[in-house]
Structures are given as structure tokens and as C-alpha cells.
C-alpha positions as CSV (number, residue, x, y, z in Angstrom):
1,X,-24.5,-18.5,6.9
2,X,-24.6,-17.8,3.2
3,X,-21.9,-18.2,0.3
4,X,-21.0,-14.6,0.5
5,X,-17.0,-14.4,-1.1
6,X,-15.1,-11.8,-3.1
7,X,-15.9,-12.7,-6.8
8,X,-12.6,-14.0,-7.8
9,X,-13.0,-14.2,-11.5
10,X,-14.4,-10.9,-11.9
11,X,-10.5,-9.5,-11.4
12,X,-12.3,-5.6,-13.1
13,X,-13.8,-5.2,-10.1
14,X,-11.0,-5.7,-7.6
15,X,-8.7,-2.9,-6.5
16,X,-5.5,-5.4,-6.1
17,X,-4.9,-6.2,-9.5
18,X,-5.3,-2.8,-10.3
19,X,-2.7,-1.7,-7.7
20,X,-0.4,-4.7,-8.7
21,X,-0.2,-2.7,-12.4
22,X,0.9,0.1,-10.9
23,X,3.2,-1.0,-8.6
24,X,3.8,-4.6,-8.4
25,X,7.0,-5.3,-9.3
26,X,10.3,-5.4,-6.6
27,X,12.2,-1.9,-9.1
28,X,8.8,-0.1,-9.0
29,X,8.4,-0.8,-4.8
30,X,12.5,0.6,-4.0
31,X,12.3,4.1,-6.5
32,X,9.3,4.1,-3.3
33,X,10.9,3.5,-0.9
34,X,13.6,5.8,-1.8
35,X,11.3,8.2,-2.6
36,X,9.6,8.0,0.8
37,X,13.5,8.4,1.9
38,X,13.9,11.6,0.3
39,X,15.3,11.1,-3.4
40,X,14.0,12.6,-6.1
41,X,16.3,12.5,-9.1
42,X,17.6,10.4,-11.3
43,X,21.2,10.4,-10.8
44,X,20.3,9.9,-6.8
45,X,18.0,7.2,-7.7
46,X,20.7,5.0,-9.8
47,X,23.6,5.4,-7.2
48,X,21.1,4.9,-3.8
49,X,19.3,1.2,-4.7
50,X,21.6,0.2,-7.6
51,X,19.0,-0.4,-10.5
52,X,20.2,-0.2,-14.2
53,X,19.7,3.1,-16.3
54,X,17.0,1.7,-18.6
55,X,14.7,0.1,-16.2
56,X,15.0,2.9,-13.3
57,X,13.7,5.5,-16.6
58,X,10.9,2.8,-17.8
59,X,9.9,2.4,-13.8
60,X,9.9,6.3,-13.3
61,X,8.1,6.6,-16.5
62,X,5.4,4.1,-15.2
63,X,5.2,5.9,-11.6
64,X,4.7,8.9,-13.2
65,X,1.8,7.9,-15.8
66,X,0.0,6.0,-12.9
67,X,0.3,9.5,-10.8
68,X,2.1,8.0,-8.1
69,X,5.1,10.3,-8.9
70,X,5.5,13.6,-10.1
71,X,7.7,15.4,-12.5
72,X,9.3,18.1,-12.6
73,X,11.5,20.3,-14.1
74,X,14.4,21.6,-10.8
75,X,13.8,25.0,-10.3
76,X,17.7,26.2,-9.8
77,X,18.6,24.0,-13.1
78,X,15.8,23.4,-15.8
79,X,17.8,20.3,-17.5
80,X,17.2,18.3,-14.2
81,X,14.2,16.5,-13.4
82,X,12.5,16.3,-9.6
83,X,10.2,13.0,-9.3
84,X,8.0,13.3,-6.2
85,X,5.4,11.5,-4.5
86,X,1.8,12.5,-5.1
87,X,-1.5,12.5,-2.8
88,X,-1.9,9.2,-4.2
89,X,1.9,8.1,-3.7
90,X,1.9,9.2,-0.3
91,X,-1.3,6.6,0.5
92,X,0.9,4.0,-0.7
93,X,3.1,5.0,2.6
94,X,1.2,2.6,4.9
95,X,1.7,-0.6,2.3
96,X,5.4,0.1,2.4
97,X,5.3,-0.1,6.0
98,X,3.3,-3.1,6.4
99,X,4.9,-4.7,3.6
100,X,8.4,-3.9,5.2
101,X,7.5,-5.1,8.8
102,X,6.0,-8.5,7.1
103,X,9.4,-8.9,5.4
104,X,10.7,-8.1,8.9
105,X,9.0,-10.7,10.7
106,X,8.7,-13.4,8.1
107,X,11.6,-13.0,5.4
108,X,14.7,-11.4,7.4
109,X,13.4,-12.5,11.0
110,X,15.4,-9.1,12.0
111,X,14.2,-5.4,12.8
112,X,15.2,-3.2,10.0
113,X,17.7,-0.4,11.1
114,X,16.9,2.3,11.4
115,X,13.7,1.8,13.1
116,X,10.8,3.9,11.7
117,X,9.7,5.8,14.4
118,X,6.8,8.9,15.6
119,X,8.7,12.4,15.1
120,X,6.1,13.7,18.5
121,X,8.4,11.3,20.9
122,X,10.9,9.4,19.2
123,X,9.1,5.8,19.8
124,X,9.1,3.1,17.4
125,X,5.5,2.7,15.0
126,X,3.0,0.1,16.3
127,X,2.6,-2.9,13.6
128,X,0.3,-2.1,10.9
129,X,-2.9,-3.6,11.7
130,X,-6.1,-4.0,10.1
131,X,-9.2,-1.4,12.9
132,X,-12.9,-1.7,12.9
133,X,-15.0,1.4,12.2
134,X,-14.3,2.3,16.3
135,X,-10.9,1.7,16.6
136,X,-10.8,-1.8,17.4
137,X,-7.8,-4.0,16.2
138,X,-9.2,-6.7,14.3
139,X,-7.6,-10.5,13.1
140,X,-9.1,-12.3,10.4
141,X,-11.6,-13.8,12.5
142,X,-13.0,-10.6,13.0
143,X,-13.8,-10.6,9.6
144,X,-16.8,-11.1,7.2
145,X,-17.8,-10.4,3.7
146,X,-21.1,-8.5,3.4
147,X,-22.9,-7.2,0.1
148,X,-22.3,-4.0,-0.4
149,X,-26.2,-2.9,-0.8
150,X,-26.8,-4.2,3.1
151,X,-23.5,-2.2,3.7
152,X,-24.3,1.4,2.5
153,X,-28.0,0.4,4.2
154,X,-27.3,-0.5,7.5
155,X,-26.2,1.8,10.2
156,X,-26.7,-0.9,13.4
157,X,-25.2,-4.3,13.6
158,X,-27.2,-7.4,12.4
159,X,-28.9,-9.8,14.0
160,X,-27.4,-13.6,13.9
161,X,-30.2,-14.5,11.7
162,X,-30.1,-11.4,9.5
163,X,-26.8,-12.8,8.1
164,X,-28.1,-13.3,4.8
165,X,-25.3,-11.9,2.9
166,X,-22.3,-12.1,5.6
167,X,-20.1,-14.6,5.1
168,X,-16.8,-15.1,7.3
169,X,-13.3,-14.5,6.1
170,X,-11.4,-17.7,4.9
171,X,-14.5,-19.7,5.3
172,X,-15.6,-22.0,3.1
């Protein structure tokens, strides 16, 4: 089996230090979760997860540029401002969840309350979990790197020794 990792140094390339930019920070991941709750203005948005005036604005502000959050003027009173989640806010939903059930399991060691659960029939969510191209739930030994050439080129599963570029996750 070859060498086959994620280039490390090249972080340009990577999509999580982009996403950590945009979001990473603990202020930046509650206006979410709020905003996934519902809130969308200011005034709600200070009183709701107690952040200070000045960061809540410069975290909105930096929502906002990285289109995570829209915003608007209110249509029933023009000096207020709506902030809402976009297309590309709303794909951030599944992070939150996993993120929250992580901090469920390995942080508090408690179910959150309330429990998140399907409008259709009122169950709880299944854990967030990583599913191959058929549905499959996969761990991490399920997983390999593989160049993305042989990816875009290969519609059937390769053979043992056509492994050239596939290399395990988390193996050396």
C-alpha cells in the first residue's frame, strides 16, 4: 500500500482551515446555534446566549461577509435588522449537530434537553455518522485516501493490487 495522505502543509488546499475562518471560534458557533433556534436580531441575540455588544456585532459582521448569515432590513420597522441563515448556513446544520452530540457524549456525558428530534414522528435523530456512496455506515477503518484523478476515473471498486494511490485512514 502506498504513502497516499492528505498534504498537510499545503493548508490552501484544505476545506477545514477555510471553514475554521469562518466559523471557528465558540461566539461565532452559539449566534448558530441560536440562529438555527430561531433568533434573528440583535437585541434577541444579546439577551438569549449572553455575549457582549461589541463582539456579538463584529461576529454578525463576520457571519454575514462569509454568507453564512443574511441581513436584512425588518419589513414592519426599517431601523431593525433581521440576520438569517443562508443556503450555505443551513449546510452548517449537520456540523452543529454532530459537534453537539460529540460534546454530548465526550464533554457533558449527558443528553442535551430538549432532544432534537424528526418533526414526521416525534423520534429522537440517529448519531451523525460518516455513509459510503450506498448508504453504508462507515468507521474509520472503512476509510482510505485515494488520488483524486483515480477517483473521478473509476466507477468499479479496485482490485487489492490496483491500490496504488489508496492509502488507509490513520495509517502510517
Amino acid at each position: 500500500m502506498g504513502k497516499l495522505r492528505e498534504p498537510l502543509s499545503e493548508i490552501a488546499s484544505c476545506g477545514l482551515p477555510a471553514a475554521l475562518e469562518s466559523i471557528g471560534e465558540r461566539w461565532s458557533f452559539m449566534i448558530l446555534r441560536a440562529a438555527f433556534n430561531g433568533v434573528c436580531h440583535f437585541e434577541e441575540f444579546l439577551s438569549e446566549i449572553g455575549i457582549a455588544r461589541n463582539i456579538l456585532a463584529n461576529r454578525l459582521t463576520r457571519l454575514t461577509e462569509a454568507g453564512i448569515l443574511h441581513r436584512t432590513p425588518c419589513p414592519d420597522d426599517r431601523r431593525r435588522v433581521e440576520y438569517r441563515l443562508t443556503t450555505k448556513g443551513l449546510d452548517f446544520l449537520p456540523t452543529m449537530i454532530a459537534l453537539r452530540q460529540w460534546g454530548e457524549r465526550w464533554a457533558t456525558g449527558v443528553p442535551s434537553n430538549p432532544v432534537l428530534c424528526d418533526e414526521r414522528d416525534h423520534l429522537p435523530i440517529l448519531p451523525v455518522s460518516i455513509h459510503g456512496h450506498d448508504g453504508r455506515v462507515l468507521s474509520h477503518l472503512d476509510l482510505c485516501w485515494i488520488e483524486a484523478a483515480d477517483v473521478a476515473t473509476s466507477a468499479v471498486p479496485h482490485d487489492a493490487e490496483d491500490r496504488g494511490t489508496v492509502r488507509k485512514l490513520g495509517s502510517a
